[in-house]
N, C-alpha and C positions, 0 to 999 in steps of 0.2 A: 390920277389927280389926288391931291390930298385934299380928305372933309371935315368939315367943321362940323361937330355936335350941336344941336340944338340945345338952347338953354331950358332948364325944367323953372316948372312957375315952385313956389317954394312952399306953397301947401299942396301940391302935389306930388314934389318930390317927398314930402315929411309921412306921404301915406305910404309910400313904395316900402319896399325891400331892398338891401343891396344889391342883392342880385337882379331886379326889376332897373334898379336906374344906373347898372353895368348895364344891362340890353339896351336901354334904352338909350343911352350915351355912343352905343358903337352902332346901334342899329338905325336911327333916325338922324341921319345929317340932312341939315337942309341948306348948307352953306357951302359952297367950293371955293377952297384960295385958289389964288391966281401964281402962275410961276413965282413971280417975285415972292411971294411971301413963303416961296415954300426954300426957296435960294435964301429968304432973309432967317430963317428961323435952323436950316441947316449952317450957314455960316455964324449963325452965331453960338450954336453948341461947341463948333471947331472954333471961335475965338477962344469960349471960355477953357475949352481942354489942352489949348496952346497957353496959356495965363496959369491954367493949375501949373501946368509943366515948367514954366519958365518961375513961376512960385519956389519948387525946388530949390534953384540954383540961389544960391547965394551972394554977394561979392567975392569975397574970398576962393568961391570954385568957379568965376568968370577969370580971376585972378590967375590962378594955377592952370585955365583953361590957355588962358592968353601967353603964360610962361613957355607952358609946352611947346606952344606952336610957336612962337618966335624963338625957343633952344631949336628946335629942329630945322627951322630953317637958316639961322645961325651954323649950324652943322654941314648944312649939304654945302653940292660943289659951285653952287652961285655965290657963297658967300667965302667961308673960311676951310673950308671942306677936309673937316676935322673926322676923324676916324678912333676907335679905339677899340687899340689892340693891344688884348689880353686873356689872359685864361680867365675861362669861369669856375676855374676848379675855387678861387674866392668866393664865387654864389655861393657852391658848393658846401662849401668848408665851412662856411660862413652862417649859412641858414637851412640850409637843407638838412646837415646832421643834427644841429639842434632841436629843430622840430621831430624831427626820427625818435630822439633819445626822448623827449621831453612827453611826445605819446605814448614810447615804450614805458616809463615812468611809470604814465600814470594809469597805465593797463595794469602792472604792474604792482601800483600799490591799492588797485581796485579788487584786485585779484586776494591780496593780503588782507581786505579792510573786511571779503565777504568771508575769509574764511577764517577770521577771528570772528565775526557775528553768529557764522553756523557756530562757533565754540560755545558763547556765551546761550545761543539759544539750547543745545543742546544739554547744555547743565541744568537749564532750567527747568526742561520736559523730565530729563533723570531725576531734581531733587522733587516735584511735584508728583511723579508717579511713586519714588521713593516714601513722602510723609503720606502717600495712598497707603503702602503697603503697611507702613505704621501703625496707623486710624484701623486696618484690618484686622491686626494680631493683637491690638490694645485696646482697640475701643475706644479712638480717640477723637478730633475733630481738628488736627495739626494741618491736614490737607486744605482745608477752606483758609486755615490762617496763611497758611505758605502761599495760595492762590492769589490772594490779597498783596500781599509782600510783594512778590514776583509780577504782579500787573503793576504796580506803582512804580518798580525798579524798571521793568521794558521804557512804560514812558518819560524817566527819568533821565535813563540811558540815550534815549532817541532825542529828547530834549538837549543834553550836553551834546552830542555826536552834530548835531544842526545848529548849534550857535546860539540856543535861544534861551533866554535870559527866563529865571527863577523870582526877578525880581531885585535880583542883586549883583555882585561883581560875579565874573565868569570863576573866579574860587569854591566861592559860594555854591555854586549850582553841581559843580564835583564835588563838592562833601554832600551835598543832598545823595547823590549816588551812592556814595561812601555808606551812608548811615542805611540805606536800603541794603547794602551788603551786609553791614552790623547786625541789623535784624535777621536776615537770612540766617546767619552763621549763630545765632540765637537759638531760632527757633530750632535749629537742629540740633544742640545741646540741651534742650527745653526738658525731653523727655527723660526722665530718669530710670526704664525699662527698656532703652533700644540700644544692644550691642553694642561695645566699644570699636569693632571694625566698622559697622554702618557710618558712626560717628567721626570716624577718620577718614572711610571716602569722601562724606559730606564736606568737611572741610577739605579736602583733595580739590573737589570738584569748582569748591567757592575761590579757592586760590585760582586754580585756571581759568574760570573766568573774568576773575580781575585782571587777572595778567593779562586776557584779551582784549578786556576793555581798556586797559591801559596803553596797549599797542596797537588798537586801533583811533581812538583818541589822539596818539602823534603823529598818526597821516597825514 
């Protein structure tokens, strides 16, 4: 049978604990419904989860529900007892290879997009450890400025790559980039003590990254 809880008086409920007036709420029934009310209380959970459900449905997909079924039965052999015959090398040809290619695609240009990224990240890790070994042999403090540079160029880059606005027209947000690369290519001409070949990897290095970021950027 199912039981009814007893009601708590309400300055005695106000002294309890929640957990006192959970026990006492499961533990102290003093009231038993009767079938009826337990057939009224179950039937009417099942009306309301027949009403969500039929909530769903729309006109529109009663519409295309009702289409279905009078094409179909329009088809069989009681009525017009229509058949069709045909290849499906048309599915086929039709939708099956372009979804094929169109995943191949885009595996394809995912493939391309992370290994222009390892490019761009990899130049960064080179020219960062690079103005370390600078700051070493000179005595300098180029590494914390490159640091600086190269963290605002990451989130600059990742800002363009996602769509996301500077504030301004989508132009606008790639010269932001642009001009983080300006710096870069700066501050490695900055020093007027570091080797003419270090200074020609450095820009080596900044070209191929732009180049990555530019070809990843057209994906």
């Amino acid at each position: 049978t199912i039981m009814r809880p007893s009601s708590l008086d309400a300055t005695e409920a106000s002294k309890k604990t929640p957990k006192e007036i959970i026990r006492d709420y499961l533990a102290e029934p003093d009231e038993e419904s009767t079938l009826f009310d337990g057939v009224y209380e179950n039937g009417t959970k099942l009306l309301e989860g027949v009403n969500f459900s039929l909530g769903i449905f729309r006109l529109r997909t009663w519409l295309m529900i009702l289409l279905t079924v009078m094409s179909t039965y329009a088809c069989s052999e009681m009525m017009f007892n229509l058949r069709w015959e045909t290849s499906l090398a048309v599915v086929a040809v039709g939708t099956v290879f372009p979804v094929v290619f169109s995943i191949q695609a885009a595996y394809q240009n995912r493939e391309k997009s992370l290994k222009y990224l390892d490019d761009i990240k990899a130049t960064f890790i080179y020219m960062y450890f690079t103005f370390g070994e600078w700051d070493r042999l000179h005595s300098g403090n180029a590494q914390s400025e490159v640091e600086l540079v190269i963290s605002n160029l990451v989130v600059d880059i990742m800002k363009v790559l996602r769509g996301e606005s500077f504030g301004g027209e989508a132009r606008e947000s790639v010269h932001v980039v642009y001009d983080g690369w300006k710096k870069l290519s700066a501050l490695s001409h900055a020093n007027p003590k570091v080797p003419p070949p270090w200074i020609n990897g450095m820009s080596i290095s900044i070209r191929m990254a732009m180049s990555a970021f530019e070809s990843v950027k057209s994906l």
